[in-house]
N, C-alpha and C positions, 0 to 999 in steps of 0.2 A: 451575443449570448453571454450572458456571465454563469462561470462554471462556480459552483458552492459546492462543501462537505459533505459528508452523508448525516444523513436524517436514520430516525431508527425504521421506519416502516417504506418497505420498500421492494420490489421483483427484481435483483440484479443477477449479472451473468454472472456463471460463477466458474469459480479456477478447477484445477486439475490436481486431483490428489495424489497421482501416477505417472509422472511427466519425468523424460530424461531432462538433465539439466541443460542449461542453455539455448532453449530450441524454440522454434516458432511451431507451435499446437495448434491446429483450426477446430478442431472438433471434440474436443475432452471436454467432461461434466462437471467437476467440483473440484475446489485445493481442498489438501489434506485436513480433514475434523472443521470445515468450515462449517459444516449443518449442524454440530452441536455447540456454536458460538450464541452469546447473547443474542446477537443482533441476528441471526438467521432463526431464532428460537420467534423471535419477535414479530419476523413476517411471515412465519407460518403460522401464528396465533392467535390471529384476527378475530375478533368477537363476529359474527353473522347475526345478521335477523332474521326472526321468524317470518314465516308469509303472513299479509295482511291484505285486507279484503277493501281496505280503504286509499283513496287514493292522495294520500300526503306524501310529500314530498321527503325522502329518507333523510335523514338524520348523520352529516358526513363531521367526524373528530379530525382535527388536523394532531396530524402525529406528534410527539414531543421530540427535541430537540437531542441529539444523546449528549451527556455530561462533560464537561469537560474542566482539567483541571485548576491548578491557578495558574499556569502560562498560558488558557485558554486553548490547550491543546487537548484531543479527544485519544482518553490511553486506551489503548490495542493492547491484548497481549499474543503472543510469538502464533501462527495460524490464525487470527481472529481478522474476520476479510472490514476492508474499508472498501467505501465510496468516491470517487469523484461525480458530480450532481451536474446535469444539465440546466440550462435555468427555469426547464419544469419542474426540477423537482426529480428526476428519472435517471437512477445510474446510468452513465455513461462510460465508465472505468471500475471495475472491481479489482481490490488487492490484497495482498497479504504478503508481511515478514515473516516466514515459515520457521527460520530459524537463524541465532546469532552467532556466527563462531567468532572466539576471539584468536589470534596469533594463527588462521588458516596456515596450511601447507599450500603455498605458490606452486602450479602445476607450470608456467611457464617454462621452458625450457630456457637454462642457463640464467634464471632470478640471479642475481646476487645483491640487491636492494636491501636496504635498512630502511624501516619507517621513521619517516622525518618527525609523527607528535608522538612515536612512540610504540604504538601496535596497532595492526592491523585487523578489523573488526571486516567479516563476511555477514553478508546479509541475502541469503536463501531467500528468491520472492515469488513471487506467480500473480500474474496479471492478465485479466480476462476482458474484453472489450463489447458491449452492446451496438446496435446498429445507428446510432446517431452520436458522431463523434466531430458536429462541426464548432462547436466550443473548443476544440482540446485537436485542433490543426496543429500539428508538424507537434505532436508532446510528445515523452519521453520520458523512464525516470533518470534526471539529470542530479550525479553525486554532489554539483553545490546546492542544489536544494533541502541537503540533511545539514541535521546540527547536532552534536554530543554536548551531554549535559553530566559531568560528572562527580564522584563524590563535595567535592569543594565547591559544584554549584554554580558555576564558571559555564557559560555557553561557549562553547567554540564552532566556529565554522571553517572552513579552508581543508574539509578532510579531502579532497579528492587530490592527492598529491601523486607524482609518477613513481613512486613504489606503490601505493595504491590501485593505481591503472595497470601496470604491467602485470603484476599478479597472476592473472588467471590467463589459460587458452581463451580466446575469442569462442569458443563452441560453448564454454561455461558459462559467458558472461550474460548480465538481462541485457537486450537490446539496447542499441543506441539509436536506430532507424525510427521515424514514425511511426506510432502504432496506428495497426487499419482496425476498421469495424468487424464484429463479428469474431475476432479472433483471439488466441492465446497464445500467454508466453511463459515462460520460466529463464530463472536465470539469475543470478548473484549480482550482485555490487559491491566493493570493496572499500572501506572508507579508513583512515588516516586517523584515528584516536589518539587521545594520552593515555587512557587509562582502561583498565580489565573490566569493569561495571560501568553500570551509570543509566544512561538513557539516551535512546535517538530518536532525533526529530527530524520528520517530514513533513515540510512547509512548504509546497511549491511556491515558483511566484507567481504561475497562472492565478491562485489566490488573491492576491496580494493581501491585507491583512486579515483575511478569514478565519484566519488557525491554521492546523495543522495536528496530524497526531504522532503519538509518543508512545515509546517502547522500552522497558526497562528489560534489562539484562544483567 
């Protein structure tokens, strides 16, 4: 199977708008303001047809594509859920950056790290899984898969540094275990910045050149 981006029309699971952090959820209903995102406005807005007495064959639109910008990356803004696509076509991962902090307070006991590119950016998420996740064996959101892009324009990668990792209690963190079917999560990620704005990129490499989307902060 090859796993694709999200498409704008589509039935995906969705996150939890009430979730303690860090924790593995099986049974919660939405992330936070996810129903009144574009893309959720979209597949509850489906034109219907009227009944017909005739026996033609219906009339099926294939969805358009959602936009994306010039790094060919599709912008999210902060709560607005994304797709990972099975190769039907059929979320198999729902997600969403809920919120960006930059310079977090490290809950770890005894931190005394310095960030190596500078500051450290929190990335509040929630991920929800559908029942067919054999595309997306042994995944996870893994921190070198993000990229900051900041005022000067300049990609950088290499955020997942060990002031980065240490950061947080393990209870806070988003998982690093396989994600199962059927299920949710909550949980942060920590990433190694230069700079207080900018934009981050999530490009797994399950993709490989698909794209990927982007977040300005």
């Amino acid at each position: 199977m090859v796993p694709l981006p999200d498409r704008e029309d589509h039935d995906a699971p969705p996150c939890s708008a009430h979730s303690p952090r860090g924790r593995h959820l099986p049974h919660l209903t939405a992330c936070g303001g996810s129903d009144t995102t574009a893309e959720a406005a979209e597949s509850t807005s489906r034109a219907t047809l009227p009944p017909t007495t005739t026996s033609a064959a219906p009339t099926t639109t294939t969805p358009p594509a959602p936009a994306t910008n010039a790094r060919g990356h599709i912008p999210k803004d902060l709560g607005q859920e994304a797709w990972l696509l099975d190769d039907a076509g059929e979320p198999a991962i729902t997600f969403s950056i809920d919120t960006i902090t930059v310079d977090p307070t490290c809950t770890e006991p005894y931190y005394e790290y310095t960030p190596e590119n500078g500051h450290l950016v929190q990335l509040q998420m929630c991920v929800a899984t559908g029942a067919e996740l054999s595309a997306y064996q042994s995944f996870y959101f893994d921190e070198q898969d993000f990229a900051y892009i900041g005022p000067d324009n300049i990609t950088r990668t290499s955020l997942h540094t060990l002031p980065a990792y240490a950061c947080l209690r393990d209870s806070e963190q988003l998982t690093r275990d396989p994600l199962g079917p059927n299920q949710q999560y909550v949980g942060s990620l920590i990433l190694d910045v230069p700079g207080t704005s900018g934009s981050i990129i999530y490009a797994p490499s399950i993709l490989g050149n698909a794209g990927g989307w982007e977040w300005q902060f």
